[in-house]
PDB file of N, CA, C and O in Angstrom, chain B, residues numbered from 101:
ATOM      1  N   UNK B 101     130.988  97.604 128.100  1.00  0.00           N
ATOM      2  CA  UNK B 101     130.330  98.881 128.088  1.00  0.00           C
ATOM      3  C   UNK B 101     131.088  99.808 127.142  1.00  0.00           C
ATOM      4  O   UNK B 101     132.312  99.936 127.147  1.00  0.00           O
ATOM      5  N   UNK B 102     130.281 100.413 126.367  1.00  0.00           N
ATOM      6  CA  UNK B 102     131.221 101.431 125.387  1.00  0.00           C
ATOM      7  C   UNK B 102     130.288 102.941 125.454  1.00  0.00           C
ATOM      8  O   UNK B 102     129.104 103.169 125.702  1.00  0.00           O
ATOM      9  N   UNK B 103     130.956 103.437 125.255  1.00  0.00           N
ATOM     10  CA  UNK B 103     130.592 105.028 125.526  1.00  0.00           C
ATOM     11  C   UNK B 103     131.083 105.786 124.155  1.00  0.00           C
ATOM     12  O   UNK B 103     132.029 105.498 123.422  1.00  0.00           O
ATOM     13  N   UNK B 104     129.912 107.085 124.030  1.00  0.00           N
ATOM     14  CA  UNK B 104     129.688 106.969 122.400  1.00  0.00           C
ATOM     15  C   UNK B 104     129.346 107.980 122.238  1.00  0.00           C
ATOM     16  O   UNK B 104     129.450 108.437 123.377  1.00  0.00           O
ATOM     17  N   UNK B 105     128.808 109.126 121.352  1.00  0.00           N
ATOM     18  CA  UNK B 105     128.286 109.329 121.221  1.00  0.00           C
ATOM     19  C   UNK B 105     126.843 109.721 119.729  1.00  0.00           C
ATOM     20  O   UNK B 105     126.876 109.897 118.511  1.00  0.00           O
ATOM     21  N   UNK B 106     125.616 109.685 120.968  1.00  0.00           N
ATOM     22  CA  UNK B 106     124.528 109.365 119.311  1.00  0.00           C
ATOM     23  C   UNK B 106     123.909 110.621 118.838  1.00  0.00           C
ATOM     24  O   UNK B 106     123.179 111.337 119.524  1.00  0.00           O
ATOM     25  N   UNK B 107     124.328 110.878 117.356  1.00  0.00           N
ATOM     26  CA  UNK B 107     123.740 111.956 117.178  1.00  0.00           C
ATOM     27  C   UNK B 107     122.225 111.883 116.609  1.00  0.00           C
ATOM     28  O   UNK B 107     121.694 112.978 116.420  1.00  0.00           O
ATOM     29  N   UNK B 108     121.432 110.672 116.300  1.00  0.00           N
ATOM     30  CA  UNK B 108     120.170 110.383 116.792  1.00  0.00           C
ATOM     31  C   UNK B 108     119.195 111.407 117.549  1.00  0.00           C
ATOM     32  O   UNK B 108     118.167 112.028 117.278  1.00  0.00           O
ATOM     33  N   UNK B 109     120.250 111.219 118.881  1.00  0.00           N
ATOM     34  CA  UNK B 109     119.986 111.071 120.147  1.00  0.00           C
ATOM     35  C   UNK B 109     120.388 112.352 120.777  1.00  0.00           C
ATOM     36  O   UNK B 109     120.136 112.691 121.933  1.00  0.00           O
ATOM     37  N   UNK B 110     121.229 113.215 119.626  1.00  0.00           N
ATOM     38  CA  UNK B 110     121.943 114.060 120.046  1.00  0.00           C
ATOM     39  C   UNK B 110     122.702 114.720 121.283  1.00  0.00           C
ATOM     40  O   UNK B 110     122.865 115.914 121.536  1.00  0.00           O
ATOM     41  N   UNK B 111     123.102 113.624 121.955  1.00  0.00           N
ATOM     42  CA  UNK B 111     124.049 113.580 122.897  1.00  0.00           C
ATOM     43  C   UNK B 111     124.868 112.407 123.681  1.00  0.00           C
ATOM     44  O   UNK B 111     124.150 111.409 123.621  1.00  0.00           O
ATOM     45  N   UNK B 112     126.030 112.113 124.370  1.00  0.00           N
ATOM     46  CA  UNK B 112     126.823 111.546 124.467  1.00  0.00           C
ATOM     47  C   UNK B 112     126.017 110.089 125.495  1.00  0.00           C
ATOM     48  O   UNK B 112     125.290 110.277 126.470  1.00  0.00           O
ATOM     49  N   UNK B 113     126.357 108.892 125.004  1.00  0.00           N
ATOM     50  CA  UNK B 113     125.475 107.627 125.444  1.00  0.00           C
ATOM     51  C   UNK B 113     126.623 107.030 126.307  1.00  0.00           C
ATOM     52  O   UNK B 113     127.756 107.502 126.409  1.00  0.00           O
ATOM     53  N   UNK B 114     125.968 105.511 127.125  1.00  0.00           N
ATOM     54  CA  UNK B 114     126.714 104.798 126.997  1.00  0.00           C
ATOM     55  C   UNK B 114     125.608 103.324 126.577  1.00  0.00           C
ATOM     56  O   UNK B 114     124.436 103.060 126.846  1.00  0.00           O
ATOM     57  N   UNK B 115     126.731 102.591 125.777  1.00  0.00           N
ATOM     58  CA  UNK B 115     125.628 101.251 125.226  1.00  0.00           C
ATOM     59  C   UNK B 115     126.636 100.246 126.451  1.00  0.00           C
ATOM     60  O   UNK B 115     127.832 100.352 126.722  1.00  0.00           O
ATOM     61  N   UNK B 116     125.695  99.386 126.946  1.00  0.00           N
ATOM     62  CA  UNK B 116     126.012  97.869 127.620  1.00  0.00           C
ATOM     63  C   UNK B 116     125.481  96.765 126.996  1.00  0.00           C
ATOM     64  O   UNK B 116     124.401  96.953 126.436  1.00  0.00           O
ATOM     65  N   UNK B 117     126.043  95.463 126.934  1.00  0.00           N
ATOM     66  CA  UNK B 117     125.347  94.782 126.525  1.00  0.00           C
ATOM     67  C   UNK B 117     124.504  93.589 127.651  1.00  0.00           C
ATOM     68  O   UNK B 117     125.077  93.299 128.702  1.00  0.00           O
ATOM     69  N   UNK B 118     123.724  93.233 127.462  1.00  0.00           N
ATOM     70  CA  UNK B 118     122.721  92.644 128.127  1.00  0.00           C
ATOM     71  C   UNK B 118     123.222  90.814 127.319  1.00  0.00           C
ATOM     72  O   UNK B 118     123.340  90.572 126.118  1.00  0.00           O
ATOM     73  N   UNK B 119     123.454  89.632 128.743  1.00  0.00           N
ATOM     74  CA  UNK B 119     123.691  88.790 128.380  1.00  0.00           C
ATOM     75  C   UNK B 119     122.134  87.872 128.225  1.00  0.00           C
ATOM     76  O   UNK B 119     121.170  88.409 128.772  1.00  0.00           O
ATOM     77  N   UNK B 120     121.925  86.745 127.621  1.00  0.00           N
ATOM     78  CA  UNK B 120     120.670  86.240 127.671  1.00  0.00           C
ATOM     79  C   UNK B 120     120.291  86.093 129.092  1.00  0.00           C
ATOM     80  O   UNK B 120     119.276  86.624 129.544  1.00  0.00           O
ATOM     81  N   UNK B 121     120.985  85.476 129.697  1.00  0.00           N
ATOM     82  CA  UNK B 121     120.826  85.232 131.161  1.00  0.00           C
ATOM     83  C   UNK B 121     120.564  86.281 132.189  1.00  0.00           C
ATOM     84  O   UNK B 121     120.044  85.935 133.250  1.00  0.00           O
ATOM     85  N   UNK B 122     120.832  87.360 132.008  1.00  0.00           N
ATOM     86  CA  UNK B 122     120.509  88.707 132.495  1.00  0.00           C
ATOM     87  C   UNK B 122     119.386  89.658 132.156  1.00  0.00           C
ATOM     88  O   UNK B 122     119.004  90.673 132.739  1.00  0.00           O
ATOM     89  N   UNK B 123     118.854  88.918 130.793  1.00  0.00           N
ATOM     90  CA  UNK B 123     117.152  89.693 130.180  1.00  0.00           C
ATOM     91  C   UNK B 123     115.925  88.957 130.745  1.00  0.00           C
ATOM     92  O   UNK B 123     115.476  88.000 130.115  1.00  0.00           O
ATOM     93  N   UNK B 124     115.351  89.357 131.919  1.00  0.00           N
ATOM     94  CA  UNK B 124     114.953  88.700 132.550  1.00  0.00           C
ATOM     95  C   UNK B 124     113.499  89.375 132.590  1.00  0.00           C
ATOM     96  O   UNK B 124     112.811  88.904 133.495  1.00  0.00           O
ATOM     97  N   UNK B 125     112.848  90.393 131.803  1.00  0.00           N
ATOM     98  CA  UNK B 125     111.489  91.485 131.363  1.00  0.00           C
ATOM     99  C   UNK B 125     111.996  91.557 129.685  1.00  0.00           C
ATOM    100  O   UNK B 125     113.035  91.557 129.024  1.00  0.00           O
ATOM    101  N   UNK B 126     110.225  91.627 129.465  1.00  0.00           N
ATOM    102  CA  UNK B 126     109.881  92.055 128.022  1.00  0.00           C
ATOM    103  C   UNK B 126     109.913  93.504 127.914  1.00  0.00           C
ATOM    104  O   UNK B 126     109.242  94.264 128.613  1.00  0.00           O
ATOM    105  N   UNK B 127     110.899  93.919 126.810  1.00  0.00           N
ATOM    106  CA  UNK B 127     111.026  95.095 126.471  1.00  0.00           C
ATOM    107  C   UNK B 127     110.638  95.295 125.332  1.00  0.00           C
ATOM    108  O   UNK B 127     110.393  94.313 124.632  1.00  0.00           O
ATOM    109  N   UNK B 128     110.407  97.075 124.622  1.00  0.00           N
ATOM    110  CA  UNK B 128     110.445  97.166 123.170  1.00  0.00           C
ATOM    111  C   UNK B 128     110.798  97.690 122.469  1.00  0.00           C
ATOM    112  O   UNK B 128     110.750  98.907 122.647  1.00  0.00           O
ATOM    113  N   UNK B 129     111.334  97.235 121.319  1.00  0.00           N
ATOM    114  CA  UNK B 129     112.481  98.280 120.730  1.00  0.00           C
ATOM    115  C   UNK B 129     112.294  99.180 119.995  1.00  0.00           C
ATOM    116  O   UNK B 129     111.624  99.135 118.963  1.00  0.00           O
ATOM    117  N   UNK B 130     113.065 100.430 120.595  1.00  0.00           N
ATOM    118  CA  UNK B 130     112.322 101.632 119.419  1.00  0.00           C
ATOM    119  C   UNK B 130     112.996 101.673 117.805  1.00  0.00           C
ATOM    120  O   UNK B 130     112.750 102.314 116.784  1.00  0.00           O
ATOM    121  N   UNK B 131     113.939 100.655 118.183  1.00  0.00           N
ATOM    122  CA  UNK B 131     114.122 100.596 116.562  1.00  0.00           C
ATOM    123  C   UNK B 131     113.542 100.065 115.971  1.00  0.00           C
ATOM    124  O   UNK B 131     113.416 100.749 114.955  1.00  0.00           O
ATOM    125  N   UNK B 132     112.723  98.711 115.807  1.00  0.00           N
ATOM    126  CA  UNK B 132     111.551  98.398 115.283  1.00  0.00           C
ATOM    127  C   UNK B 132     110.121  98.163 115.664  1.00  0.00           C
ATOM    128  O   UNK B 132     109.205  98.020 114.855  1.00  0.00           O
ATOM    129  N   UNK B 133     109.990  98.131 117.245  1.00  0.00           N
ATOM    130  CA  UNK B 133     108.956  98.273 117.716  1.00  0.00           C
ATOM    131  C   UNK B 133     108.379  97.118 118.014  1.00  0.00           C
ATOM    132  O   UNK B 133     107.158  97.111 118.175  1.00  0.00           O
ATOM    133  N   UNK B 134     109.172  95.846 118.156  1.00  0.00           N
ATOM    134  CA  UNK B 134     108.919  94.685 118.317  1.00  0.00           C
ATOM    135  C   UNK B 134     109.330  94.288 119.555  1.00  0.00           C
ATOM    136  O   UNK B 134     110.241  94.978 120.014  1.00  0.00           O
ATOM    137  N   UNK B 135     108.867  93.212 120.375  1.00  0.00           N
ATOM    138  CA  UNK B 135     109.047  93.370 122.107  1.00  0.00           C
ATOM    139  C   UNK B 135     110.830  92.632 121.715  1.00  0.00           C
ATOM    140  O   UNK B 135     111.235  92.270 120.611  1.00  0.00           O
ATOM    141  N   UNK B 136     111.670  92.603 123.201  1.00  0.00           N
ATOM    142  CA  UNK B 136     112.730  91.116 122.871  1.00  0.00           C
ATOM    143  C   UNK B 136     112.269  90.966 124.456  1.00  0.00           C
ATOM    144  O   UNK B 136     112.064  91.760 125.374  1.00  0.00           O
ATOM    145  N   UNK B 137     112.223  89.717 124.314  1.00  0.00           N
ATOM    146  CA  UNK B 137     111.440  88.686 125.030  1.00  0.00           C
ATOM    147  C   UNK B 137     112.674  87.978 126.329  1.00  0.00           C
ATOM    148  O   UNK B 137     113.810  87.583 126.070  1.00  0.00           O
ATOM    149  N   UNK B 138     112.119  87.991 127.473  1.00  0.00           N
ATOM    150  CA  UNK B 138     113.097  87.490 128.337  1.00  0.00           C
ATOM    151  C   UNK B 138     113.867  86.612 128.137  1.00  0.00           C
ATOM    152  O   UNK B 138     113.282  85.661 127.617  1.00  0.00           O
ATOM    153  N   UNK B 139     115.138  86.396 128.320  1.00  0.00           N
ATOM    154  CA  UNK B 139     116.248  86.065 127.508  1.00  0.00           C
ATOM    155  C   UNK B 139     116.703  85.928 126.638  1.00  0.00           C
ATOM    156  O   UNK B 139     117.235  84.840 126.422  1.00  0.00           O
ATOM    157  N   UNK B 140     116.735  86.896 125.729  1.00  0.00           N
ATOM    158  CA  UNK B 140     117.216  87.020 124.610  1.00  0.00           C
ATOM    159  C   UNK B 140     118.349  88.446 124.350  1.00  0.00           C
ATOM    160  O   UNK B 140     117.868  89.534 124.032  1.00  0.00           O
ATOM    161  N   UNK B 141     119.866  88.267 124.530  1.00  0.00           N
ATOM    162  CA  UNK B 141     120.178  89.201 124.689  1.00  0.00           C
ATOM    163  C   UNK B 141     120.117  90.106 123.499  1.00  0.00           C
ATOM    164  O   UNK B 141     120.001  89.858 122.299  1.00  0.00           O
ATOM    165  N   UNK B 142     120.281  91.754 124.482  1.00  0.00           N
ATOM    166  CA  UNK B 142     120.336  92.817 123.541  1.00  0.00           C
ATOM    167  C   UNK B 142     121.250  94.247 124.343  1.00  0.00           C
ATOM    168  O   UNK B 142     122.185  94.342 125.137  1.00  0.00           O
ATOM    169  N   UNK B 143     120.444  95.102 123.677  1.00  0.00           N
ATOM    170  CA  UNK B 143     121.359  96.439 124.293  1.00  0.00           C
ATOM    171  C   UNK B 143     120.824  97.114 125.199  1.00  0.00           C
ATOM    172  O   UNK B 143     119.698  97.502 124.889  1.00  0.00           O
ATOM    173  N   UNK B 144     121.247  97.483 126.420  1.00  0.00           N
ATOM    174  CA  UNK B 144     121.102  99.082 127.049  1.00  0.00           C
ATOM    175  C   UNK B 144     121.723 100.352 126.488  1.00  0.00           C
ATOM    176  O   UNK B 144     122.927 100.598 126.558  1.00  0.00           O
ATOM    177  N   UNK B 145     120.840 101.119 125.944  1.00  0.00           N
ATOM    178  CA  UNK B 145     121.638 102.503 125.585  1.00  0.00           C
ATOM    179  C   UNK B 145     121.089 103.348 126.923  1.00  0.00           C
ATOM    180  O   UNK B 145     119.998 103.298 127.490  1.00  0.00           O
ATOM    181  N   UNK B 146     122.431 104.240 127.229  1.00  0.00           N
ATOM    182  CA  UNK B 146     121.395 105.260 128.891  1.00  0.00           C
ATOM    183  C   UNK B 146     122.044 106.470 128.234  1.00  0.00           C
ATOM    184  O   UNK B 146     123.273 106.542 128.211  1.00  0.00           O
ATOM    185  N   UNK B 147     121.559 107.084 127.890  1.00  0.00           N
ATOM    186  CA  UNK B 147     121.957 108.572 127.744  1.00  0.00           C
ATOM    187  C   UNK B 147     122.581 109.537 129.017  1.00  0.00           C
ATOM    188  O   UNK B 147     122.029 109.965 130.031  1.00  0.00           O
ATOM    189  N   UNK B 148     123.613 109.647 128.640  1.00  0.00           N
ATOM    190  CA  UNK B 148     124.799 110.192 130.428  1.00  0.00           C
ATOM    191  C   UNK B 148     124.139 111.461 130.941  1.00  0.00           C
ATOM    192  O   UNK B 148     124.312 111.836 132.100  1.00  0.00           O
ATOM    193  N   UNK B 149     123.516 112.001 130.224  1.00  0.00           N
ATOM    194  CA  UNK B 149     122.410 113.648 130.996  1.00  0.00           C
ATOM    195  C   UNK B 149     121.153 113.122 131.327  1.00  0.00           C
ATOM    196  O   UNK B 149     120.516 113.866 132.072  1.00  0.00           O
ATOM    197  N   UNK B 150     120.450 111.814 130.935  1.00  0.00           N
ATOM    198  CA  UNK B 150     119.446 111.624 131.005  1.00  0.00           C
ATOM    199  C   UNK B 150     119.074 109.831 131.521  1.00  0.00           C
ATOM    200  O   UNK B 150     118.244 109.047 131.060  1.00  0.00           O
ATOM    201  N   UNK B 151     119.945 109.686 132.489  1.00  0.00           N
ATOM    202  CA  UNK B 151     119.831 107.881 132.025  1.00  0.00           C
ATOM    203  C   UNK B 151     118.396 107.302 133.123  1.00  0.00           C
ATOM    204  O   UNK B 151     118.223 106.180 133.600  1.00  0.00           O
ATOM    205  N   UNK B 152     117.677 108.345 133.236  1.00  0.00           N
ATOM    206  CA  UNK B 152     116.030 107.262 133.368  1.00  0.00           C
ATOM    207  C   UNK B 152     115.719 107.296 132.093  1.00  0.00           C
ATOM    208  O   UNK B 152     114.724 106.572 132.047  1.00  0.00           O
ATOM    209  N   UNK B 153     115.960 107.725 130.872  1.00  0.00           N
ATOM    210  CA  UNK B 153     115.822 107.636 129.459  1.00  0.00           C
ATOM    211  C   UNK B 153     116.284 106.319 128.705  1.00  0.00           C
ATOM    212  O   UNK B 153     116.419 106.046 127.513  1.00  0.00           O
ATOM    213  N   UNK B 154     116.456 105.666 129.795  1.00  0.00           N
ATOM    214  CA  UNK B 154     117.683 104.246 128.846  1.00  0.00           C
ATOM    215  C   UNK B 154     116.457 103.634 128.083  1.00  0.00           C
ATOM    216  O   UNK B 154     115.258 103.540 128.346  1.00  0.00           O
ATOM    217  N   UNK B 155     117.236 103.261 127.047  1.00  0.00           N
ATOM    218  CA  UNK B 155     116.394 102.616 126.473  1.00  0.00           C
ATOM    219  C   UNK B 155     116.985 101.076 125.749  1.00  0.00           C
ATOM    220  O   UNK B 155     118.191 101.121 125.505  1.00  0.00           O
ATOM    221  N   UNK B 156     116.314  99.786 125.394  1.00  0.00           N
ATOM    222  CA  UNK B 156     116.465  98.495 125.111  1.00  0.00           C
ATOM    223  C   UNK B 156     116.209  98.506 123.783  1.00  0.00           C
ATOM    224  O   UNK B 156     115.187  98.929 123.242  1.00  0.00           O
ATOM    225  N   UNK B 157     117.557  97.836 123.064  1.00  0.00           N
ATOM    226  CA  UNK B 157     117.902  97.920 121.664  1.00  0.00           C
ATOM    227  C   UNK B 157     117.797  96.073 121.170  1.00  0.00           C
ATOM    228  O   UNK B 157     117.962  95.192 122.014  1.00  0.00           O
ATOM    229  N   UNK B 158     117.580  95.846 120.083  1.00  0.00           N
ATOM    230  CA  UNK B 158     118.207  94.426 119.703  1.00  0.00           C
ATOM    231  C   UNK B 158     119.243  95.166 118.918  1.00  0.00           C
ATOM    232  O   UNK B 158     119.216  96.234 118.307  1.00  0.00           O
ATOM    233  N   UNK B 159     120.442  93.992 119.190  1.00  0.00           N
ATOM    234  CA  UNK B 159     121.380  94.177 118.362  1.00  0.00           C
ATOM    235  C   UNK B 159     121.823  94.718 117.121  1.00  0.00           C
ATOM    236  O   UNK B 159     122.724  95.537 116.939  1.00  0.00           O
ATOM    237  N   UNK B 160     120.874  94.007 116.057  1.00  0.00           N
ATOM    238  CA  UNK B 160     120.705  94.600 114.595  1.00  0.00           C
ATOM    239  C   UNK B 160     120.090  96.237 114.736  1.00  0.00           C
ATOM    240  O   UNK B 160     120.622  97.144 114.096  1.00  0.00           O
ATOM    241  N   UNK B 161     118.852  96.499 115.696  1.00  0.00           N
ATOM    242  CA  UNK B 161     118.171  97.587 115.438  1.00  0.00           C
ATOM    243  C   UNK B 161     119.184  98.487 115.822  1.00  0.00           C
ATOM    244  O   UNK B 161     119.265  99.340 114.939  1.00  0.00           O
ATOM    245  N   UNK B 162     119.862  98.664 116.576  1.00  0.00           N
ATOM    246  CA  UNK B 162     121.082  99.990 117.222  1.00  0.00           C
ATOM    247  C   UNK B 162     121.849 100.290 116.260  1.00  0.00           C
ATOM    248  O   UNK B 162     121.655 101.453 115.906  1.00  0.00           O
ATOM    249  N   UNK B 163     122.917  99.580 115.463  1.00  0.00           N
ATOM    250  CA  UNK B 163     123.568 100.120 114.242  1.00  0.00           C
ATOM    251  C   UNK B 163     123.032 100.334 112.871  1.00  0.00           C
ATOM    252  O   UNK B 163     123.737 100.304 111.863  1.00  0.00           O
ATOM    253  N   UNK B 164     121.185 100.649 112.888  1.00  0.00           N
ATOM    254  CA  UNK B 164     121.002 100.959 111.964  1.00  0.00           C
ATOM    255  C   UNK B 164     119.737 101.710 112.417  1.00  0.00           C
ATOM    256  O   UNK B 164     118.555 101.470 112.172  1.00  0.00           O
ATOM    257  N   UNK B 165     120.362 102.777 113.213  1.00  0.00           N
ATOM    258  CA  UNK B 165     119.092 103.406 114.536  1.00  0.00           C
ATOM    259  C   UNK B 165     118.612 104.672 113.323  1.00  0.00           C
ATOM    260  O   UNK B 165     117.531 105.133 112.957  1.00  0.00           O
ATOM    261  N   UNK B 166     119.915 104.889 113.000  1.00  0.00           N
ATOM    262  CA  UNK B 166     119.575 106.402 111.995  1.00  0.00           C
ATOM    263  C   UNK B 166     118.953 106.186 111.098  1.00  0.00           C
ATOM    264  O   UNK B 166     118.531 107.272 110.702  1.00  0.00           O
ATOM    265  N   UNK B 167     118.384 104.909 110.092  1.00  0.00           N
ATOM    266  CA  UNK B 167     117.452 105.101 109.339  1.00  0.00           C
ATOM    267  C   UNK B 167     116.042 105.023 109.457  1.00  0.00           C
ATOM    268  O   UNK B 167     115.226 105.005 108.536  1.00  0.00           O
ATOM    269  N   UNK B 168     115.811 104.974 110.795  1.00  0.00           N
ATOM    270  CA  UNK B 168     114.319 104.966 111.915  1.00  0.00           C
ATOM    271  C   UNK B 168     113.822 106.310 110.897  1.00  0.00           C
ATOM    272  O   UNK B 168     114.656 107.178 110.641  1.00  0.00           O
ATOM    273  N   UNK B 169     112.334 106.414 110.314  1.00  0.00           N
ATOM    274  CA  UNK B 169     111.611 107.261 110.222  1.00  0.00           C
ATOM    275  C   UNK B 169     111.452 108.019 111.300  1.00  0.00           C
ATOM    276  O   UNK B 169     111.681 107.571 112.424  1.00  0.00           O
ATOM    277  N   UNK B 170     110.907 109.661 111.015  1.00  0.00           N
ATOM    278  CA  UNK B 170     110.788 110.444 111.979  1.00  0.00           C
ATOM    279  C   UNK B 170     109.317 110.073 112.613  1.00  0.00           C
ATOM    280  O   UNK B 170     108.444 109.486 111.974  1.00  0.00           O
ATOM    281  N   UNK B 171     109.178 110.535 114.049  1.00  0.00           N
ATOM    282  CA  UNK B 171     108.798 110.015 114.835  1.00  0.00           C
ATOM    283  C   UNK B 171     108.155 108.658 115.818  1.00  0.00           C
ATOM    284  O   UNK B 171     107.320 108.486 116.706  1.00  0.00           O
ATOM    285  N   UNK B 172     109.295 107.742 114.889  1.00  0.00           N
ATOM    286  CA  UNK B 172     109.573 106.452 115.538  1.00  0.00           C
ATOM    287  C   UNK B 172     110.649 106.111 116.818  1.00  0.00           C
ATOM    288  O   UNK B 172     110.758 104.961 117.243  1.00  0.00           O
TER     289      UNK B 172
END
């Protein structure tokens, strides 16, 4: 678990990582908008003021969250 903060997101996160064996629902990522599919690991980001806001990252999409067009 690492704790962070995203200015994205503009305020302080924490990211976990999700093992394959533990992705057990189809999620979708707002970094590209593509589902990741039960077991396939990826990220929890929960925002610490807001964490029913968490949201499911793939790996690649999170460290390259800031070049997301606006309102993606």
């Amino acid at each position: 678990m690492q704790r962070g903060y995203d200015s994205a997101m503009d305020e302080p996160v924490t990211v976990r990582r999700i093992q394959p064996y533990q992705a057990v629902k189809t999620y979708l990522c707002p970094g590209c908008n593509q589902e990741i599919p039960p077991g396939l690991g990826h990220l929890v980001v929960v925002p610490e003021e807001h964490p029913e806001d968490r949201t499911h990252w793939h790996h690649v999409c999170w460290p390259m969250r800031h070049r997301r067009r606006p309102g993606r």
